[in-house]
CHARMM-style PDB file with segment names, atoms N, HN, CA, C and O in Angstrom:
ATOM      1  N   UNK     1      50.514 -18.962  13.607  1.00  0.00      PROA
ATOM      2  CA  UNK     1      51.511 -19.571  14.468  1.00  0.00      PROA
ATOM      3  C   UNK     1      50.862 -20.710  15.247  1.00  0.00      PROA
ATOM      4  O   UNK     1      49.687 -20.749  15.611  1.00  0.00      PROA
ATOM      5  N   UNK     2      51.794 -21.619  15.445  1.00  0.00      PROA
ATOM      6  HN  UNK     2      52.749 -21.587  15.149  1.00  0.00      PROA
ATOM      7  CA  UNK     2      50.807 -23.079  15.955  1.00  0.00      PROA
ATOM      8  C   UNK     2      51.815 -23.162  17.153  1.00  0.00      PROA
ATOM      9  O   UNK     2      53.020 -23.357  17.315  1.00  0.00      PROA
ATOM     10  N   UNK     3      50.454 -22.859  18.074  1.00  0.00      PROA
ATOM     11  HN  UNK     3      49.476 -22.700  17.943  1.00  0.00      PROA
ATOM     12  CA  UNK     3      50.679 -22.942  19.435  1.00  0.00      PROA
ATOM     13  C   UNK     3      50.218 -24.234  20.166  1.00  0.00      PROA
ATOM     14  O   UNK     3      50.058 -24.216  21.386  1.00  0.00      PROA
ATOM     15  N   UNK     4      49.989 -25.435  19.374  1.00  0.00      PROA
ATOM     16  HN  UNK     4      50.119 -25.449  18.383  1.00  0.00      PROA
ATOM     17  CA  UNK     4      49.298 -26.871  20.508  1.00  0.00      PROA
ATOM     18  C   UNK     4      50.824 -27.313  20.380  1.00  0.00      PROA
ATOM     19  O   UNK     4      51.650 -27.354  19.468  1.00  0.00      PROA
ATOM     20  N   UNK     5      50.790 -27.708  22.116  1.00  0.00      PROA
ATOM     21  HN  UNK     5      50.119 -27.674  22.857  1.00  0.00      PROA
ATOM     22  CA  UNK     5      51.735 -28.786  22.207  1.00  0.00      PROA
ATOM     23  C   UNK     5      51.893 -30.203  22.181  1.00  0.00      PROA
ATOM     24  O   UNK     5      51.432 -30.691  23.213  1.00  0.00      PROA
ATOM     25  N   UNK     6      52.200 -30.754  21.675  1.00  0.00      PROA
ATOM     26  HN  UNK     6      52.575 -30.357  20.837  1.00  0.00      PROA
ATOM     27  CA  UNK     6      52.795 -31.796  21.376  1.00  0.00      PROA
ATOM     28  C   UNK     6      52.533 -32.873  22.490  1.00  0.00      PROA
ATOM     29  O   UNK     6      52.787 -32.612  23.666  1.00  0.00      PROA
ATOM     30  N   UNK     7      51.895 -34.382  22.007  1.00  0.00      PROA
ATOM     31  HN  UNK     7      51.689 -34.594  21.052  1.00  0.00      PROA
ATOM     32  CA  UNK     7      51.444 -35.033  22.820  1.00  0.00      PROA
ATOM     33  C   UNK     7      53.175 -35.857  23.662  1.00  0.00      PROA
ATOM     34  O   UNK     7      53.402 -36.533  24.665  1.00  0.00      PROA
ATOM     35  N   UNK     8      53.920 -35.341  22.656  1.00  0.00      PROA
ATOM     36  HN  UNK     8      53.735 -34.792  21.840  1.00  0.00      PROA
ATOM     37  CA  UNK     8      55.401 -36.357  23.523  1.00  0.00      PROA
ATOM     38  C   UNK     8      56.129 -35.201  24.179  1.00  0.00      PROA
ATOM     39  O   UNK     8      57.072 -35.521  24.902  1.00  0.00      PROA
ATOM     40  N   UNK     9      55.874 -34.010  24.061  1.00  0.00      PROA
ATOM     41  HN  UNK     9      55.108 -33.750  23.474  1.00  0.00      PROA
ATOM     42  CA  UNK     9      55.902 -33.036  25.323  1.00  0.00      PROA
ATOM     43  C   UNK     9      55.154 -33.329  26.494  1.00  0.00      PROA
ATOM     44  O   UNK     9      55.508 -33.647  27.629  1.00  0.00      PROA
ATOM     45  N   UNK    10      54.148 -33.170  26.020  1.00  0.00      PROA
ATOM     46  HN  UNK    10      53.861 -32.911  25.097  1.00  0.00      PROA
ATOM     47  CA  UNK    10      53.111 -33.020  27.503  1.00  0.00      PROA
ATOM     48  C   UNK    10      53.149 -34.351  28.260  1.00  0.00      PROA
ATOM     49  O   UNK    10      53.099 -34.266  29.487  1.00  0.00      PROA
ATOM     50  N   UNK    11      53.251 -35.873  27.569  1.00  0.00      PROA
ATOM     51  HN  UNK    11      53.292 -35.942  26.572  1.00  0.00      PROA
ATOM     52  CA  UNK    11      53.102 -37.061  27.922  1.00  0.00      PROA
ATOM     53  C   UNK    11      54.290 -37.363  29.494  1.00  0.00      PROA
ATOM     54  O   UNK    11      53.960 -38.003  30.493  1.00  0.00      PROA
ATOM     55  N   UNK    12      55.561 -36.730  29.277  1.00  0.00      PROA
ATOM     56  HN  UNK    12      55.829 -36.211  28.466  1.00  0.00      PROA
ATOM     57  CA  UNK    12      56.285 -37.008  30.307  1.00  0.00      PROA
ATOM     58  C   UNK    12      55.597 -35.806  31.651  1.00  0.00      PROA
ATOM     59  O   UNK    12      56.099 -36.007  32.757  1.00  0.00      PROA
ATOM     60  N   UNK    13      54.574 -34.687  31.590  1.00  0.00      PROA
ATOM     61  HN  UNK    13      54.167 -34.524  30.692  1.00  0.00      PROA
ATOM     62  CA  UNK    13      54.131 -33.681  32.293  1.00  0.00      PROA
ATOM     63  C   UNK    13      53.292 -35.025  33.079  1.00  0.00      PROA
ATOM     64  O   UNK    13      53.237 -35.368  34.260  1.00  0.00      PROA
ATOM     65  N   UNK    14      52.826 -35.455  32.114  1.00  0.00      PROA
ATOM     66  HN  UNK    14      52.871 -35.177  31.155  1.00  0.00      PROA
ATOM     67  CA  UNK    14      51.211 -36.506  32.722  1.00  0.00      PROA
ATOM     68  C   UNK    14      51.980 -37.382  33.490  1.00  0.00      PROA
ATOM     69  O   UNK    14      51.665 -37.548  34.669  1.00  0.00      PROA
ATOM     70  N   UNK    15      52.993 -38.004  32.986  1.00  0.00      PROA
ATOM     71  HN  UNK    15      53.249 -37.869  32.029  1.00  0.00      PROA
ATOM     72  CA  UNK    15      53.375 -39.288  33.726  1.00  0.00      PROA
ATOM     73  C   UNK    15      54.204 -38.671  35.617  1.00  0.00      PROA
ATOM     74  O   UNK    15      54.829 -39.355  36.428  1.00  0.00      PROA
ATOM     75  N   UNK    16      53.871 -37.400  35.670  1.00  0.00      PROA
ATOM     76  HN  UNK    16      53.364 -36.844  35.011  1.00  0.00      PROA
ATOM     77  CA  UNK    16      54.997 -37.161  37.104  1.00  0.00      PROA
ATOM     78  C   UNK    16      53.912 -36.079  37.835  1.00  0.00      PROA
ATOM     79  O   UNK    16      53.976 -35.925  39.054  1.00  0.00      PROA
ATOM     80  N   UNK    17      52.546 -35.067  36.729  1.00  0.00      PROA
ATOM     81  HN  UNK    17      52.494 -35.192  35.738  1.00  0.00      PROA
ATOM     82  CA  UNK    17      51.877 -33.919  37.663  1.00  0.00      PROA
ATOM     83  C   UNK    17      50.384 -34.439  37.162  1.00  0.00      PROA
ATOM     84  O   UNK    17      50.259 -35.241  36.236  1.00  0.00      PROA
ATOM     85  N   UNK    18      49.473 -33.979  37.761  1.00  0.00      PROA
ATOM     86  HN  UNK    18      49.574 -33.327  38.513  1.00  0.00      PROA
ATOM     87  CA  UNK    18      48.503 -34.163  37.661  1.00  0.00      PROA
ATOM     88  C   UNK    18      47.710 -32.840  36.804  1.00  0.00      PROA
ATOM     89  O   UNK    18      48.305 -31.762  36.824  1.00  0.00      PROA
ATOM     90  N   UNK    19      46.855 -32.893  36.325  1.00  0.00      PROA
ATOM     91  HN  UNK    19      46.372 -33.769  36.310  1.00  0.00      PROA
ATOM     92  CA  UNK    19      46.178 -32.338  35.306  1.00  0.00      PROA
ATOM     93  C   UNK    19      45.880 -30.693  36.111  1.00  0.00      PROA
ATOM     94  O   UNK    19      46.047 -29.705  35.397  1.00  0.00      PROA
ATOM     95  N   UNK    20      45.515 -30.518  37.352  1.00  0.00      PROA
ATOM     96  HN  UNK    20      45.379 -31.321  37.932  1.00  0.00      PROA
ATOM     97  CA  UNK    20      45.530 -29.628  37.744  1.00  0.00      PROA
ATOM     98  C   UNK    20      47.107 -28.586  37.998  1.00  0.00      PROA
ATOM     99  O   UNK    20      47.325 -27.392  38.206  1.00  0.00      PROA
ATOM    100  N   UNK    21      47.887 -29.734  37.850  1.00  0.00      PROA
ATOM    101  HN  UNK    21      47.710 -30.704  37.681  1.00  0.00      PROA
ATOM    102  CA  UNK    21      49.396 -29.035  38.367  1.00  0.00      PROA
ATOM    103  C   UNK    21      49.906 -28.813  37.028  1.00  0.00      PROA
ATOM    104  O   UNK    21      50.667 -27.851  36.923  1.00  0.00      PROA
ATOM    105  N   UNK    22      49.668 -29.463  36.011  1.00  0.00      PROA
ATOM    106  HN  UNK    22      49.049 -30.245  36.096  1.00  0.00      PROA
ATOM    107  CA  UNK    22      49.521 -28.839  34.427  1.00  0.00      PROA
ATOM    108  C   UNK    22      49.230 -27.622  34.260  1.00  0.00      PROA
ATOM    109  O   UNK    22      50.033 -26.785  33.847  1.00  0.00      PROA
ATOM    110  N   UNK    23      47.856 -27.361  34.613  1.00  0.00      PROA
ATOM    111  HN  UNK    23      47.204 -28.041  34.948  1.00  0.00      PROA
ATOM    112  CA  UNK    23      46.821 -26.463  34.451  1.00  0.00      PROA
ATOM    113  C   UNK    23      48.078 -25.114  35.361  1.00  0.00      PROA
ATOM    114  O   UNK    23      48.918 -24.476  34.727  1.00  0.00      PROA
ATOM    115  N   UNK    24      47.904 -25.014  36.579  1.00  0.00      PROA
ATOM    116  HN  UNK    24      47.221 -25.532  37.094  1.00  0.00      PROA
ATOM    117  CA  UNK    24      48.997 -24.780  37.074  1.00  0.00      PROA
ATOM    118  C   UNK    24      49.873 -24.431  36.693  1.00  0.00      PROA
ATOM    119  O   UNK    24      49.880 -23.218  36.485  1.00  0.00      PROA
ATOM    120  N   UNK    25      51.451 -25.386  36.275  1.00  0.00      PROA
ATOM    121  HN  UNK    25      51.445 -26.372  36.444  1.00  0.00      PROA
ATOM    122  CA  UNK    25      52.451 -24.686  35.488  1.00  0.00      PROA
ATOM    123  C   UNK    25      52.343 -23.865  34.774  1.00  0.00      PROA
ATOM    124  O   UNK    25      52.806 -22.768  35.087  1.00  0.00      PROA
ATOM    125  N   UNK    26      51.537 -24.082  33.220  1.00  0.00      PROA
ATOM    126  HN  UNK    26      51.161 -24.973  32.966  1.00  0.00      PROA
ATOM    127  CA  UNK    26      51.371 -23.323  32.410  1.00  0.00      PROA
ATOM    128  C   UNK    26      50.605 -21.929  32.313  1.00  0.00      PROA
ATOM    129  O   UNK    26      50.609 -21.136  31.371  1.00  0.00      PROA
ATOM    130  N   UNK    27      50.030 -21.853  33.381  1.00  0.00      PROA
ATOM    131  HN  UNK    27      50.027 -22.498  34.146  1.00  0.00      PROA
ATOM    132  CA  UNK    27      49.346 -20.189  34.009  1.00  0.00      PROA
ATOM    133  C   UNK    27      50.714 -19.436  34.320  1.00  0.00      PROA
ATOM    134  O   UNK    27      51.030 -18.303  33.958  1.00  0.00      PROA
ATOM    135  N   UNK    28      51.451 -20.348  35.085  1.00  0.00      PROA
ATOM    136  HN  UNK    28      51.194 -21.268  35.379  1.00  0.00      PROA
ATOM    137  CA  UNK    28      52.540 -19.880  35.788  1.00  0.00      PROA
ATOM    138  C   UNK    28      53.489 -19.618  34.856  1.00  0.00      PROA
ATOM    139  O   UNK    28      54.228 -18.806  35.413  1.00  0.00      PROA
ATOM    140  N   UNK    29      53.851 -19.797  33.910  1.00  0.00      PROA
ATOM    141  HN  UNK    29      53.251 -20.457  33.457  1.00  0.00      PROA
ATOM    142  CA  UNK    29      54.896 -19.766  32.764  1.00  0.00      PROA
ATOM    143  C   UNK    29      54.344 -19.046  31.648  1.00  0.00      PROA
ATOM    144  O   UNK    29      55.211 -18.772  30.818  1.00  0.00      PROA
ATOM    145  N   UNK    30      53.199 -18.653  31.355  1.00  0.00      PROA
ATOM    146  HN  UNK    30      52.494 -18.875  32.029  1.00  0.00      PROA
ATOM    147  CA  UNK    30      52.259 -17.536  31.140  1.00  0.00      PROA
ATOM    148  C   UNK    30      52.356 -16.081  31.825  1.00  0.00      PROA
ATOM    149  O   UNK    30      52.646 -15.052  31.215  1.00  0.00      PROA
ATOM    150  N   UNK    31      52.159 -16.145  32.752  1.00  0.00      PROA
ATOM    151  HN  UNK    31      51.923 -16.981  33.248  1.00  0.00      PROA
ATOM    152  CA  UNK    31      52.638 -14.913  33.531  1.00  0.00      PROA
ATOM    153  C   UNK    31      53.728 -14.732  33.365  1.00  0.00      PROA
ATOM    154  O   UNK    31      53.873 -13.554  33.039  1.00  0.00      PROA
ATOM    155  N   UNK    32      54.595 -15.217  33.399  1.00  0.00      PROA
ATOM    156  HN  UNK    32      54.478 -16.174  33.665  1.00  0.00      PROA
ATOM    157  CA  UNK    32      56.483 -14.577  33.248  1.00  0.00      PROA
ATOM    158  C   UNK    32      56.653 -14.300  31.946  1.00  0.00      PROA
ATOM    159  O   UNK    32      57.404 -13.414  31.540  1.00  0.00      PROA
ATOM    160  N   UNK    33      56.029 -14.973  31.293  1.00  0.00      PROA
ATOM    161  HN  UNK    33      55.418 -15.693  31.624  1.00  0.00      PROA
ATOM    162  CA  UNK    33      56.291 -14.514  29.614  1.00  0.00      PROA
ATOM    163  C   UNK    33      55.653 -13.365  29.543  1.00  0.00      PROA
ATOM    164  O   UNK    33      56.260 -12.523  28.881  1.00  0.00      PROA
ATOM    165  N   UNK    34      54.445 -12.960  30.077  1.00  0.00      PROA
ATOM    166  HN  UNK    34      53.952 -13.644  30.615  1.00  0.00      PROA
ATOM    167  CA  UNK    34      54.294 -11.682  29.546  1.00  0.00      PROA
ATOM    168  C   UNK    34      54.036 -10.901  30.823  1.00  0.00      PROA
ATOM    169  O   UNK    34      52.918 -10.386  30.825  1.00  0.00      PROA
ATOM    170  N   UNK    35      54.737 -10.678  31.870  1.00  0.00      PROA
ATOM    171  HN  UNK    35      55.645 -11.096  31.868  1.00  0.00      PROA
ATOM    172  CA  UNK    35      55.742  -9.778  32.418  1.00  0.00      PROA
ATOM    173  C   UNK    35      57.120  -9.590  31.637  1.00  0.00      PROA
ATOM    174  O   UNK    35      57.594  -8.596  31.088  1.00  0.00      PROA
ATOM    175  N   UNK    36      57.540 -10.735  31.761  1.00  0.00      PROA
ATOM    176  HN  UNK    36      57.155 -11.543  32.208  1.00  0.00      PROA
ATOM    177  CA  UNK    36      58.742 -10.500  30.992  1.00  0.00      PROA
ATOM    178  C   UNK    36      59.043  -9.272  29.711  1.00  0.00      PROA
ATOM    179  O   UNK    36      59.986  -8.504  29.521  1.00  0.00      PROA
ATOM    180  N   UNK    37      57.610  -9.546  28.897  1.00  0.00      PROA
ATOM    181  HN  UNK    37      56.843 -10.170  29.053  1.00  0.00      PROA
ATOM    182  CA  UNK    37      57.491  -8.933  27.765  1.00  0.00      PROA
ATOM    183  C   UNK    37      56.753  -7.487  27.597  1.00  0.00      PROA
ATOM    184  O   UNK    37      56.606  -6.736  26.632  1.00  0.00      PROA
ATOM    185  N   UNK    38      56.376  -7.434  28.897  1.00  0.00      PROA
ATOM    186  HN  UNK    38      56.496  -8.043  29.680  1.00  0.00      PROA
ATOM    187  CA  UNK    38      55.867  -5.832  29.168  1.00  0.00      PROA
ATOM    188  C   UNK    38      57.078  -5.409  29.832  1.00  0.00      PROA
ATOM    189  O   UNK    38      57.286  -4.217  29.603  1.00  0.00      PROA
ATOM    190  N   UNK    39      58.005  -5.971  30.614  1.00  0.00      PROA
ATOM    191  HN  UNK    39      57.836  -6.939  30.800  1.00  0.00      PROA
ATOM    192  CA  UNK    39      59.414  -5.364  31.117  1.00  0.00      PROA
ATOM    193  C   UNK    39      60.060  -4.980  30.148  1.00  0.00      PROA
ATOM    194  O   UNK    39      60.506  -3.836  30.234  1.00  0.00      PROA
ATOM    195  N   UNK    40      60.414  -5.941  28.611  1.00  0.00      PROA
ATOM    196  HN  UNK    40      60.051  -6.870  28.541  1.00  0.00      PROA
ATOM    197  CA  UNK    40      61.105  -5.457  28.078  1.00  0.00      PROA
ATOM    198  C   UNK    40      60.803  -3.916  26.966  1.00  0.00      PROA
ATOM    199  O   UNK    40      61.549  -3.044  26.521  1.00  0.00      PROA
ATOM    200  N   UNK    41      59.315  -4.196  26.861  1.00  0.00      PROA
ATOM    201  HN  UNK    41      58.709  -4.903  27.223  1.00  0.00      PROA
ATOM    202  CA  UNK    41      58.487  -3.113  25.911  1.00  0.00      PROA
ATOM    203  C   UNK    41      58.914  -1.848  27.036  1.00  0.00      PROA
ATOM    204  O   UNK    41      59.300  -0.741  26.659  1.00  0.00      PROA
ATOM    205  N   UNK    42      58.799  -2.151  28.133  1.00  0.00      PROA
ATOM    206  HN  UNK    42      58.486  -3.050  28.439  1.00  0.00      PROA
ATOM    207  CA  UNK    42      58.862  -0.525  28.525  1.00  0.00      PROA
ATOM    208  C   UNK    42      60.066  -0.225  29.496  1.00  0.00      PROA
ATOM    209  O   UNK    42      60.038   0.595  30.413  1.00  0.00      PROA
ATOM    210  N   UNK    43      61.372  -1.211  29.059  1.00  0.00      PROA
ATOM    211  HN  UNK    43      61.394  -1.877  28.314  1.00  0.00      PROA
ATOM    212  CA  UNK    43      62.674  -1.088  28.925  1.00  0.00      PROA
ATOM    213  C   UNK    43      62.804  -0.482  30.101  1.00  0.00      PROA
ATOM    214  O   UNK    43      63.085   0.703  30.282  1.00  0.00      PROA
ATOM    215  N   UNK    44      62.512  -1.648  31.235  1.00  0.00      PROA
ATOM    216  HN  UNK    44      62.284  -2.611  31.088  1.00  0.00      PROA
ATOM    217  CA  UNK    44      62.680  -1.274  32.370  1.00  0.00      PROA
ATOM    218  C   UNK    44      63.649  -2.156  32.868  1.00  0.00      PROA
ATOM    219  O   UNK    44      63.628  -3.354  32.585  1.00  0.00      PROA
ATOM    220  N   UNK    45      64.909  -1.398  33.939  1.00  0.00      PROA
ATOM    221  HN  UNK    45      64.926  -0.424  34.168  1.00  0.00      PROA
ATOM    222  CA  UNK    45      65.945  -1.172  34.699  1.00  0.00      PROA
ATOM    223  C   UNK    45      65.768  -2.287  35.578  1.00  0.00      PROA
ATOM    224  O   UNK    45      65.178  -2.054  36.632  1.00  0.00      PROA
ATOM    225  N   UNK    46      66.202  -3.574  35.331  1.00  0.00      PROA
ATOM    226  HN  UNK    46      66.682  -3.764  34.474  1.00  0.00      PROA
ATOM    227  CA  UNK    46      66.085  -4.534  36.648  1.00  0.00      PROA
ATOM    228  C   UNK    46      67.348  -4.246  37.401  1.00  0.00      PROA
ATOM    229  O   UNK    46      67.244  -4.182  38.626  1.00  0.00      PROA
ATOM    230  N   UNK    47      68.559  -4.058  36.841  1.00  0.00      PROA
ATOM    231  HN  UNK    47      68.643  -4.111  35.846  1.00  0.00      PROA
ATOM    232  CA  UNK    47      69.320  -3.605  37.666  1.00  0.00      PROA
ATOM    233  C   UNK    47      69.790  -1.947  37.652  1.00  0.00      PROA
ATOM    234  O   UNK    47      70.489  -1.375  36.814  1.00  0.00      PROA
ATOM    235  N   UNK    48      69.246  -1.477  38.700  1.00  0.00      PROA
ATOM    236  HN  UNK    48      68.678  -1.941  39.380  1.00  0.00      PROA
ATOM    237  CA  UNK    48      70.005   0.321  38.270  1.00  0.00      PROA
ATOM    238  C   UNK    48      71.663   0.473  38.838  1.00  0.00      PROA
ATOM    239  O   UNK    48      72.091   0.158  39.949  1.00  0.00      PROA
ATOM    240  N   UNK    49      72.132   0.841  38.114  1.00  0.00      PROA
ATOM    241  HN  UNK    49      71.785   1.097  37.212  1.00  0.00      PROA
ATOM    242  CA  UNK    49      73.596   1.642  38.418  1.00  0.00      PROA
ATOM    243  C   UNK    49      73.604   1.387  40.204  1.00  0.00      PROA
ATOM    244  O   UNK    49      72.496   1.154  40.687  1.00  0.00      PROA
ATOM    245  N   UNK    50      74.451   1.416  40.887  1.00  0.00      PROA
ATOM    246  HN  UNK    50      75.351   1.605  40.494  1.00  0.00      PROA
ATOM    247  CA  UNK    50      74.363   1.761  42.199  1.00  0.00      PROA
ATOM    248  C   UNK    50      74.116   0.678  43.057  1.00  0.00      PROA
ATOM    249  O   UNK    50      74.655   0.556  44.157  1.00  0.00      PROA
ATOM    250  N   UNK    51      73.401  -0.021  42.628  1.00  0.00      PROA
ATOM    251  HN  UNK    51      72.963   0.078  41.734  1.00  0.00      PROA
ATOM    252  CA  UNK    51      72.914  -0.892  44.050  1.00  0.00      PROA
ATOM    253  C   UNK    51      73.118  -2.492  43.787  1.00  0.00      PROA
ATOM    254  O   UNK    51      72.406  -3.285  44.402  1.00  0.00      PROA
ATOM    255  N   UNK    52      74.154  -2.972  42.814  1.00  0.00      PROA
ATOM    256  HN  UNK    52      74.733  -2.327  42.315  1.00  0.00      PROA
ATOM    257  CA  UNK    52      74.837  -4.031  43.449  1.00  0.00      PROA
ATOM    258  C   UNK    52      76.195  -4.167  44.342  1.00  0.00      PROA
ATOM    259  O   UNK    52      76.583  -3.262  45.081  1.00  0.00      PROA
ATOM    260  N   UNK    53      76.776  -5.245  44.201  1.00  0.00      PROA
ATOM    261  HN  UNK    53      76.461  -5.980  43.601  1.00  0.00      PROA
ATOM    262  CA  UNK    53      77.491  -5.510  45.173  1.00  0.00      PROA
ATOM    263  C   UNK    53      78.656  -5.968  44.917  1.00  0.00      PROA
ATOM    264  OT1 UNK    53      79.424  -6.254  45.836  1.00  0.00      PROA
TER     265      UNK     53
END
């Protein structure tokens, strides 16, 4: 599976964040993907019965 991104992806990232805020996002969008993906493996209840509104 080919995971490099694409220089006309990343090119509009460069032209507005700086290489550290790159570095940055993509940690950050890393983590939610795999929370996300251990939430769904162990088919856990974001909302339980009862406690909306």
């Amino acid at each position: 599976r080919d995971i490099v991104v694409p220089d006309d992806v990343f090119d509009p990232l460069r032209a507005h964040f700086s290489h550290r805020q790159i570095v940055e996002l993509s940690l950050m969008v890393g983590a939610y993907i795999s929370h996300s993906r251990v939430l769904q493996a162990l088919e856990v209840d974001l909302e339980p019965d009862g406690l909306g509104g």
